[in-house]
C-alpha positions as CSV (number, residue, x, y, z in Angstrom):
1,X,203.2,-17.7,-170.2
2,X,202.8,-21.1,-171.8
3,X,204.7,-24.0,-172.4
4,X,205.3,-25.2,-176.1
5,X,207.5,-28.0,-177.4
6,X,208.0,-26.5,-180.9
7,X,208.3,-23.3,-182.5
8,X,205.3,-24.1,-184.7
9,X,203.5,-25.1,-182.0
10,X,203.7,-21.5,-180.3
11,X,203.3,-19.9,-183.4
12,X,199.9,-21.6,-183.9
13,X,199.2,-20.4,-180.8
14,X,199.6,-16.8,-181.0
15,X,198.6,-16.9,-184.3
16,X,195.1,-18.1,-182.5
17,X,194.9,-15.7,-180.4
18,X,195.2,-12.7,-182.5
19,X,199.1,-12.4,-183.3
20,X,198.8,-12.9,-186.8
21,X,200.9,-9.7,-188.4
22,X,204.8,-10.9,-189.5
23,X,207.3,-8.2,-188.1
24,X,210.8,-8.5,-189.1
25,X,214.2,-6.9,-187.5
26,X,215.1,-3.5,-189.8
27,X,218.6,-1.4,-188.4
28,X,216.3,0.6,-185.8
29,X,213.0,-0.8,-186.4
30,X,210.9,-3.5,-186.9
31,X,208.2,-3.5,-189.9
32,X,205.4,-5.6,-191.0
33,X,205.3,-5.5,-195.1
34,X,201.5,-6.4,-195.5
35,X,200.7,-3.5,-192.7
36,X,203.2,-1.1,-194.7
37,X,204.1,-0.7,-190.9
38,X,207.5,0.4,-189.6
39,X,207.5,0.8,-185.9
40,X,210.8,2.1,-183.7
41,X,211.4,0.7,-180.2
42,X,209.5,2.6,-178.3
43,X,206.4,1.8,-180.6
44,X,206.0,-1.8,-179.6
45,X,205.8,-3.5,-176.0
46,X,206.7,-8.0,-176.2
47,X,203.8,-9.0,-174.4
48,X,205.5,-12.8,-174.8
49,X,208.4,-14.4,-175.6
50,X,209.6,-18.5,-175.7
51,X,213.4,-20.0,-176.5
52,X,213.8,-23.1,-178.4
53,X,216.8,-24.9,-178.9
54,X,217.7,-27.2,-181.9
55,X,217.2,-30.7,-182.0
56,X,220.6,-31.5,-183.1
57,X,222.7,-28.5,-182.3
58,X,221.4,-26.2,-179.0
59,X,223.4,-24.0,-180.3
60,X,220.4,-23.3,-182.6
61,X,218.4,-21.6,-181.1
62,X,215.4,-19.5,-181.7
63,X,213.1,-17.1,-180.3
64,X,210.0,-15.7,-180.9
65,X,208.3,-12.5,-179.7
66,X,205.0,-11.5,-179.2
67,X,204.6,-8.2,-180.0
68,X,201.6,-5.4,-179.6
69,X,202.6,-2.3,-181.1
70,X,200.8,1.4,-179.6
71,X,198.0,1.2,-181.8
72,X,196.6,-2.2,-181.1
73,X,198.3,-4.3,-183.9
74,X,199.9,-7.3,-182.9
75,X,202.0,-9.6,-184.0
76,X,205.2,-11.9,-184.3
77,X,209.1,-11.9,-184.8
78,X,211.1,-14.9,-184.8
79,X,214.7,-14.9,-184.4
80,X,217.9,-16.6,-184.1
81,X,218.7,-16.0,-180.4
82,X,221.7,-14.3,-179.7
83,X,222.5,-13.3,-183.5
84,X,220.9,-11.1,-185.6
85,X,222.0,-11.0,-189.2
86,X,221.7,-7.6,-189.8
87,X,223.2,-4.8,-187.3
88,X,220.2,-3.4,-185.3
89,X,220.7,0.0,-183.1
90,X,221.4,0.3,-179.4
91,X,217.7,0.9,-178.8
92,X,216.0,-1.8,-180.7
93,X,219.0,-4.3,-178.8
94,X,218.2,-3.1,-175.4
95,X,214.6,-3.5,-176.2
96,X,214.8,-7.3,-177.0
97,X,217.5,-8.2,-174.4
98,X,215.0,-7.1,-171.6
99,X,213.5,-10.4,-172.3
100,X,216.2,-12.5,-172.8
């Protein structure tokens, strides 16, 4: 894995190297609106994943994840680390806290 000071800086990155699909955290899911994709845990492997912490607060943190779902597409998900606005399912929470 790489090293990046910023969070734009490692999405740049991946966005470089072919993540360029926006998912975002559904209840048991995660979808992608301009692929009219909606993939359930066991769709999607996180090939990568980096932390950042605030500037002013580390208790704002962020993550984002890599993400390459069974059929090739690939992509990105950014996240408040440790707090997810909306209440995801068992499955989709075990899935992300492998790589926390």
């Amino acid at each position: 894995m790489k090293n990046y000071d910023t969070l734009s800086e490692a999405i740049n990155d991946l966005r470089k190297r072919g993540y360029v699909n926006d998912f975002n955290l559904k209840c048991d899911s995660i979808e992608c609106n301009n692929l009219k994709l909606k993939l359930s845990p066991y769709d999607f492997e996180i090939t990568e994943f980096y932390r950042f912490e605030g500037n002013s607060n580390p208790d704002d943190e962020e993550i984002i994840y890599a993400i390459t779902s069974n059929k090739g597409e690939k992509g990105i998900i950014v996240d408040a680390y440790g707090i997810y606005s909306n209440q995801i399912t068992n499955e989709l929470l075990q899935k992300l806290k492998v790589k926390r």
